[in-house]
C-alpha positions in Angstrom: 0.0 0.0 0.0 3.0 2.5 0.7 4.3 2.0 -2.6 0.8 2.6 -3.9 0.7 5.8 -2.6 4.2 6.6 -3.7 3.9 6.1 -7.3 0.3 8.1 -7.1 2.5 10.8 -5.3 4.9 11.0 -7.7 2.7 10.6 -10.7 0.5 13.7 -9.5 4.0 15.9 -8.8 5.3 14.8 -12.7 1.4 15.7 -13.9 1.3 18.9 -12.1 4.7 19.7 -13.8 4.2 18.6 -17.4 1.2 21.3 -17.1 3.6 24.1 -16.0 4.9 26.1 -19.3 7.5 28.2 -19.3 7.7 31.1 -22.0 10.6 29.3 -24.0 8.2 25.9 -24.0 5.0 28.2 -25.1 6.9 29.8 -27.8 8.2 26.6 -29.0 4.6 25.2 -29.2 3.2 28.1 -30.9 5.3 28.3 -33.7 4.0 24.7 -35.3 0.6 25.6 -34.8 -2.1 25.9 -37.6 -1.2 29.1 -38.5 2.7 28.8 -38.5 1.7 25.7 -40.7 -0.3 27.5 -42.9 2.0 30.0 -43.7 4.8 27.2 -44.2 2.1 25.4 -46.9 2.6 28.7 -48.8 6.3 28.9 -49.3 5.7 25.1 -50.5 2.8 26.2 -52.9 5.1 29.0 -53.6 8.4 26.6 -54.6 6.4 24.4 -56.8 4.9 27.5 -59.0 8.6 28.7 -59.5 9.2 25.3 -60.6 6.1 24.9 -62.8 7.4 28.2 -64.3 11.0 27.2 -65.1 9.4 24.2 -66.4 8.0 26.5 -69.6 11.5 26.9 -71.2 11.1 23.2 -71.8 10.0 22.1 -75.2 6.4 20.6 -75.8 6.3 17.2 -76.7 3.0 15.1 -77.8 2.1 11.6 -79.2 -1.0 11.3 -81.7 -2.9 8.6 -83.0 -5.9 8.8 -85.0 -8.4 6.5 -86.5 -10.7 7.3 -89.2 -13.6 5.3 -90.8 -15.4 6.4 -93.6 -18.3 5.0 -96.0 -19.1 6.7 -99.8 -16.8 8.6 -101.7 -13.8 9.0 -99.8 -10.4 10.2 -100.0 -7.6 8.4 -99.5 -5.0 10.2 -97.6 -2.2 8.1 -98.7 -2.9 8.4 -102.6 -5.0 11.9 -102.6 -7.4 9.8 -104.4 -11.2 10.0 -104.4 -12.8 6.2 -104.2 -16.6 5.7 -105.0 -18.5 3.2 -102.7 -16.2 2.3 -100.8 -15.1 2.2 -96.9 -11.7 2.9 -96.3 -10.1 2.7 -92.8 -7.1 4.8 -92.2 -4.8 5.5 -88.9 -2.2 8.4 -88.7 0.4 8.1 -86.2 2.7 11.0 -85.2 5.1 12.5 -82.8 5.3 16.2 -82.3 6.8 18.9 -80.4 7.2 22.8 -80.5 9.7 25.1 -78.5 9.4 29.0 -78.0 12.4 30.5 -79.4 11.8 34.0 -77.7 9.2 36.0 -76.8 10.7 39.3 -75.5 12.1 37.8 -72.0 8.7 37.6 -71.0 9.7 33.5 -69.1 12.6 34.9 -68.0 10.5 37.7 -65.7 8.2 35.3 -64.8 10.9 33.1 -63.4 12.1 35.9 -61.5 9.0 37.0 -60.6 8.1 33.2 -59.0 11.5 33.3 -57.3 10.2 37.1 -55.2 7.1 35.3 -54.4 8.5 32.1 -52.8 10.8 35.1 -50.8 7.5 36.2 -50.1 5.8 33.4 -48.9 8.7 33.0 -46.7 9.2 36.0 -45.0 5.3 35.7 -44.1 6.5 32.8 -42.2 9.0 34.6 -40.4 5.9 37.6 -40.2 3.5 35.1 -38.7 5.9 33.7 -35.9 7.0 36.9 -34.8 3.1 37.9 -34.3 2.7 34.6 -32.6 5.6 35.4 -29.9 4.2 38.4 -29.1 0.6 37.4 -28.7 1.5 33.8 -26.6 4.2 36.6 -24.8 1.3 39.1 -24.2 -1.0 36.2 -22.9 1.9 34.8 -20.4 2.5 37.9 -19.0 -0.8 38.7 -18.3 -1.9 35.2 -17.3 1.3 36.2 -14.8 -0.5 39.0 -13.4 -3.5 37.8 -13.0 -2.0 35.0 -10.6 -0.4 37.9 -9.2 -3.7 39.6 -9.0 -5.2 37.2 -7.0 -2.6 36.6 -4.7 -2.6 40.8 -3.6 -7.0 40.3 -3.7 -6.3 37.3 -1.2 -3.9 39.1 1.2 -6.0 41.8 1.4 -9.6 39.4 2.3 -7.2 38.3 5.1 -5.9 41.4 6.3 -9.2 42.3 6.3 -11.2 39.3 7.9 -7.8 39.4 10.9 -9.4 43.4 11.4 -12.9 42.2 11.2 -12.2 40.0 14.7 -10.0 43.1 16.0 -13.0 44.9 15.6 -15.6 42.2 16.8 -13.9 42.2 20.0 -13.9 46.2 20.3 -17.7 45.7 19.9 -17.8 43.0 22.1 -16.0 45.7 25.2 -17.6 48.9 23.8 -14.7 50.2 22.4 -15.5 50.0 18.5 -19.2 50.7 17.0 -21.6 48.4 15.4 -21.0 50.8 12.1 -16.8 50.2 12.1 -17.5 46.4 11.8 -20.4 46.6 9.2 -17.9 49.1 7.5 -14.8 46.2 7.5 -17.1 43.8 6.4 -18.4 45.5 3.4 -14.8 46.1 2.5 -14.8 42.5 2.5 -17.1 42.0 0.7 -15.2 44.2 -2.3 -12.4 42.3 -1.7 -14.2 39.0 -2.8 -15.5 40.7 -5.0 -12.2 41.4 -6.4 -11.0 38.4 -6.2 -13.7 36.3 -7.9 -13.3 38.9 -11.4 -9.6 38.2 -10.7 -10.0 34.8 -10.9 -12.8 34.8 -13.7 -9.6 37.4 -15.7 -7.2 34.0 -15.3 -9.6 31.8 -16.4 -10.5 34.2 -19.5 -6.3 34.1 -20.3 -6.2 30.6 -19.8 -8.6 29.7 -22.2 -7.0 32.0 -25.0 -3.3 30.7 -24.0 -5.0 27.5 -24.5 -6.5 28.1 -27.5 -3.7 29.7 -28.9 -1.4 26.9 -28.4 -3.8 24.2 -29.0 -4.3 23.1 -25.5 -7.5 21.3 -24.9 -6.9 20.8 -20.8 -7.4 24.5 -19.8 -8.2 23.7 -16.4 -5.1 22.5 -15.5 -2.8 24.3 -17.6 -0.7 27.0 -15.6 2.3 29.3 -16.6 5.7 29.3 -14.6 8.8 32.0 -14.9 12.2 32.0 -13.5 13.6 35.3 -13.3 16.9 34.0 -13.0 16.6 33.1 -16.8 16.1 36.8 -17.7 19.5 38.3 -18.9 19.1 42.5 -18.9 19.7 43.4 -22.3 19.8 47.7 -23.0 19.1 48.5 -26.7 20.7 51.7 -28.3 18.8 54.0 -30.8 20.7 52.9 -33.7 20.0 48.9 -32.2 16.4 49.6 -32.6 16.2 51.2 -35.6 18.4 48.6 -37.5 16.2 45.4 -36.0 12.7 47.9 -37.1 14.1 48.2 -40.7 14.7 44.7 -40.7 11.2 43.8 -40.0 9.7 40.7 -42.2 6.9 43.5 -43.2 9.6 46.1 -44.1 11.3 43.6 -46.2 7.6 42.1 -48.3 7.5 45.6 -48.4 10.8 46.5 -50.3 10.0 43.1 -52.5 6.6 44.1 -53.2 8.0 46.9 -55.2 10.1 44.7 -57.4 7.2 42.6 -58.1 5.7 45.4 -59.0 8.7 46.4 -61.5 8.7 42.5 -62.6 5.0 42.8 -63.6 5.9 45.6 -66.0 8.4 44.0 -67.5 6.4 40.9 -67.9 3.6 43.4 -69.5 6.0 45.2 -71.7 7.3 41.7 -73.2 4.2 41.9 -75.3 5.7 44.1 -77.6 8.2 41.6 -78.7 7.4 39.4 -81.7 7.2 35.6 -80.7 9.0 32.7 -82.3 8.6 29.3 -82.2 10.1 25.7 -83.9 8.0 23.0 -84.3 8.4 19.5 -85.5 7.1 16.5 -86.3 7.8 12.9 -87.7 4.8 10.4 -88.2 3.4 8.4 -90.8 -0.5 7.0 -92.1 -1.9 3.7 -93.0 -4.8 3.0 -95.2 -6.3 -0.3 -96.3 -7.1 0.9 -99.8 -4.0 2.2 -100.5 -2.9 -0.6 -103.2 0.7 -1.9 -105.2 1.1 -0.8 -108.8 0.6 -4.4 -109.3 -2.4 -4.6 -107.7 -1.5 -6.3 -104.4 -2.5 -4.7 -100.8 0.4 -3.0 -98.4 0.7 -5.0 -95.1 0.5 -2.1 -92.2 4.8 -2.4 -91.4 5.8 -1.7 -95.2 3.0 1.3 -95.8 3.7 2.4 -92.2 7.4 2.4 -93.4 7.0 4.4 -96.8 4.4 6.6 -95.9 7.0 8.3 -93.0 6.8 12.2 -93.1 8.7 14.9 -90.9 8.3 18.5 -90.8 10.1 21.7 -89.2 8.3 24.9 -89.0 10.2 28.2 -87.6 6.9 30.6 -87.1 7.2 34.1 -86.4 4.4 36.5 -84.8 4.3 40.4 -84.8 1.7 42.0 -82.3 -0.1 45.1 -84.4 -3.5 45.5 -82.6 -2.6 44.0 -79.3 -0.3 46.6 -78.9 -2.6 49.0 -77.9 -3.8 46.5 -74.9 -0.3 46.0 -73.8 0.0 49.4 -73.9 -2.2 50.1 -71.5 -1.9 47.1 -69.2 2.2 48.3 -69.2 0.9 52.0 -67.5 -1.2 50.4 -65.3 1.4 47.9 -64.4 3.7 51.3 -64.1 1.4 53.0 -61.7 1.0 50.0 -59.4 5.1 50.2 -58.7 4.6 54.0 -58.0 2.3 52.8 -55.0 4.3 49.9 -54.3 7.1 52.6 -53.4 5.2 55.0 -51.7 3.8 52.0 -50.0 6.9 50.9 -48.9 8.7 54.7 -47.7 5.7 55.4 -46.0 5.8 51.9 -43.8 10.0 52.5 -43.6 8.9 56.2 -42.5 6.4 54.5 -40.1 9.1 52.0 -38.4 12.0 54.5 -38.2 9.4 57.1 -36.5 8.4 54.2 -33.7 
C-alpha cells in the first residue's frame, strides 16, 4: 500500500509539472501551430509555382494517333485519291513537339517574378511567428498577473477578515461601534469581489493561452517564470532602428515593389514578336491504298513508306494588341509608384516608432 501511494504521489508531482509552461516551452509550441503551418504550406505552394514556371522553357512534346472510318466517296489520304462506294479505314500516327524560341524575356521575368514570391511566402513565415511570440508573450504575461492579482485580492480578504475580529472584539467591550464592523465587512465584501473577477480574468487568459497553443486541458494548464533566466539586455537607438528596418513586413514591403517592377516587365514583353520551332515525324496507313501491281500494303511496309517529318520556324508580330499591352504596361507602371510609396511610407512608419 505505501508503494501505492508513492507512485500516485509521484505521478500527480510529474502531472502537475508537465502542465507548467515556461515562456521558451509556449513559444516553442506556438510556432508549429495551424497558422505557423499555414504559412509554411505557402512557401511550399510557392516553390512548386517557381518550378512549374521554369518548367515553360522546356519544349512541348506530344504523341498522336488517329483513327478514321469512312463510308461513300472517300479520299484516300495516302494516294489523294477520291474512291466511289467504298469504306476505307485509315490511322495516322505521329510524334510532335514545338519550343518558343523567344518571346521578348517575357519567361525569364516570370521566373524571376516566381522566385520574389516564394521570398515572399517565406518571410510571411518569419511575419507570422513573430506575431505569434508576441501574442502567446502578451497572454503569459498577463496570465502572470493575473495569478499575481489574486494573490494581492487574497492578502487583502485576510488582512481584512484578521481586522474584522479586531473589531468584533472592540464591539464585544464597547470600544469600536456596530458601524466600524459593518464598515470592514463591506470592504470585505469588495475584496471577494475582487477576487472572484480576478480569478474569472485567469480563467478568461487561460482559455486564449490555450487556444492559442492548442491546449485542450485548460483547467489544468498554468504558466511558470524564473527570473533568474532573464538576462538584462539595453538596446541603443541605432539597435532599434536597425532590427525595425529589418522587420519581415519592411522587407515584403521592399519586395513588393520589385514585383511590382517584374510585372511591367512581364507586360512590356508583349511588344516583342514571338517565335517558335515545331516539328514533327509520323506516318499513315490505309487499307485501300494498293501496289502498282495490284497487291495490298501489309501495315509495317506502308507504315514504313508513308513516314513524313516536318520543321516549321513561325514568327508572330503583335499590331492590334499593342494597344492592350500598352495600356496594361501603364497600369502595371502605376501599381510600382504605390508599391514605393507603399513601402517609404511603412520605412517612415518603423523609423518614427
Amino acid at each position: 500500500m505505501n508503494f501505492i501511494a508513492i507512485f500516485i504521489f509521484i505521478s500527480e508531482v510529474l502531472y502537475a509539472q508537465s502542465n507548467e509552461y515556461s515562456l521558451s516551452r509556449c513559444i516553442e509550441i506556438v510556432h508549429k501551430n495551424i497558422s505557423s503551418q499555414i504559412a509554411q504550406n505557402k512557401v511550399r505552394v510557392a516553390k512548386k509555382e517557381l518550378v512549374v514556371t521554369k518548367d515553360s522553357f522546356l519544349p512541348s512534346l506530344a504523341l498522336s494517333n488517329q483513327h478514321n472510318l469512312s463510308t461513300g466517296r472517300v479520299l484516300d489520304p495516302t494516294t489523294y485519291q477520291f474512291l466511289t462506294n467504298r469504306t476505307v479505314y485509315d490511322m495516322n500516327a505521329s510524334i510532335g513537339g514545338s519550343m518558343t524560341l523567344f518571346s521578348g524575356l517575357d519567361r525569364v521575368h516570370r521566373v524571376m517574378r516566381a522566385a520574389l514570391n516564394v521570398r515572399t511566402a517565406e518571410l510571411d513565415v518569419e511575419k507570422t511567428k513573430n506575431e505569434l511570440t508576441l501574442e502567446v508573450t502578451r497572454l503569459f504575461l498577463k496570465t502572470l498577473m493575473d495569478k499575481e492579482a489574486i494573490q494581492i485580492c487574497e492578502n487583502k480578504v485576510a488582512l481584512l477578515e484578521k481586522q474584522e475580529e479586531i473589531i468584533c472584539k472592540k464591539v464585544e467591550y464597547q470600544s469600536a461601534t456596530q458601524g466600524d464592523l459593518m464598515k470592514v465587512q463591506a470592504d470585505i465584501m469588495r475584496a471577494q469581489v475582487d477576487c472572484a473577477s480576478a480569478r474569472n480574468e485567469l480563467s478568461l487568459d487561460k482559455v486564449s493561452m490555450c487556444e492559442l497553443l492548442e491546449i485542450n486541458d485548460w483547467e489544468h494548464f498554468d504558466v511558470t517564470f524564473d527570473m533568474g533566466m532573464v538576462e538584462p539586455r539595453f538596446w541603443s537607438a541605432s539597435d532599434v532602428l536597425a532590427n525595425a528596418t529589418g522587420l519581415p513586413q519592411i522587407r515584403q514591403k521592399e519586395i513588393a515593389v520589385e514585383q511590382a517592377k517584374r510585372d511591367v516587365k512581364i507586360a512590356s514583353a508583349s511588344y516583342w514578336p514571338t517565335i517558335k520551332l515545331n516539328a514533327g515525324y509520323g506516318s499513315t496507313f490505309s487499307n485501300a491504298r494498293k501496289r502498282t501491281t495490284g497487291e495490298g500494303y501489309n501495315f509495317y511496309d506502308q507504315m514504313r513508306e508513308n513516314m513524313n517529318s516536318y520543321v516549321t520556324l513561325s514568327l508572330s508580330i503583335p499590331i492590334l494588341s499593342s494597344i492592350t499591352v500598352s495600356h496594361t504596361a501603364k497600369a502595371k507602371r502605376y501599381a510600382v509608384r504605390s508599391s514605393e510609396r507603399n513601402f517609404k511610407r511603412r520605412s517612415f512608419l518603423w523609423t518614427r516608432r
